[in-house]
C-alpha positions, 0 to 999 in steps of 0.5 A: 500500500502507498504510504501516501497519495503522492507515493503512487506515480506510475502509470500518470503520464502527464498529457502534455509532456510525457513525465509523470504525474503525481496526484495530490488531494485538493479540497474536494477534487484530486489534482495532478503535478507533474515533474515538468511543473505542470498542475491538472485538475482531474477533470482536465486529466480526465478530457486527456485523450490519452488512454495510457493517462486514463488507464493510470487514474483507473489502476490509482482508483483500484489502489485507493481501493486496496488501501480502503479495504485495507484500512477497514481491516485494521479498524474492525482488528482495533476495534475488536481488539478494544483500541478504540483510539486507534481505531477512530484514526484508522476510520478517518483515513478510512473515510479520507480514502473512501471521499477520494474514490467517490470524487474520481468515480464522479468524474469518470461518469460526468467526463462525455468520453464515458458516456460513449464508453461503457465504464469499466466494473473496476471504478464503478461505485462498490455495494455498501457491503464492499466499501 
């Protein structure tokens, strides 16, 4: 799991150089700085017709998923184990991981290419169940 947002660069080739971009919470949005300088709002990323750039923002939504899941595990483990403490940390990067997943989502579904394309099972929203 990355330790970080920031930690998880490959796959985010910036569509106006070529380098990579490293993506970065903002707010209520996610946004991409790349090596060369340049800033992308995901939006922005997202209207790239780079299908490399858009395979990259899926594999770093099936990251965050992986670090979600992974997260949820060690609360049910604190929790069960009596560290409530520690268990309230690990829920709000829980629920920091989970925001981050719902922005992209949202702007997989709202981009016109994916109302062209089928969008693929790997971003569509989890059951309440799997989240």
């Amino acid at each position: 799991m990355a330790r970080r947002l920031s930690d998880l660069r490959s796959g985010l080739p910036c569509p106006r150089c070529g380098r990579s971009l490293t993506p970065c919470a903002a707010g209520s949005s996610v946004r991409f700085h790349c090596k060369s300088g340049h800033a992308l709002e995901l939006e922005e990323a997202l209207g790239a017709s780079s299908a490399a750039l858009r395979a990259g923002l899926e594999a770093l939504l099936n990251e965050w998923k992986s670090q979600h899941r992974a997260l949820v595990g060690i609360v049910e483990d604190a929790t069960r184990h009596g560290h409530v403490d520690i268990a309230r940390i690990f829920a709000r990067r829980a629920q920091s991981v989970e925001d981050r997943m719902d922005i992209l989502r949202n702007a997989f579904q709202k981009t016109e290419s994916s109302k062209l394309l089928r969008i693929p099972e790997s971003i569509q929203p989890a059951p309440p169940a799997e989240r």
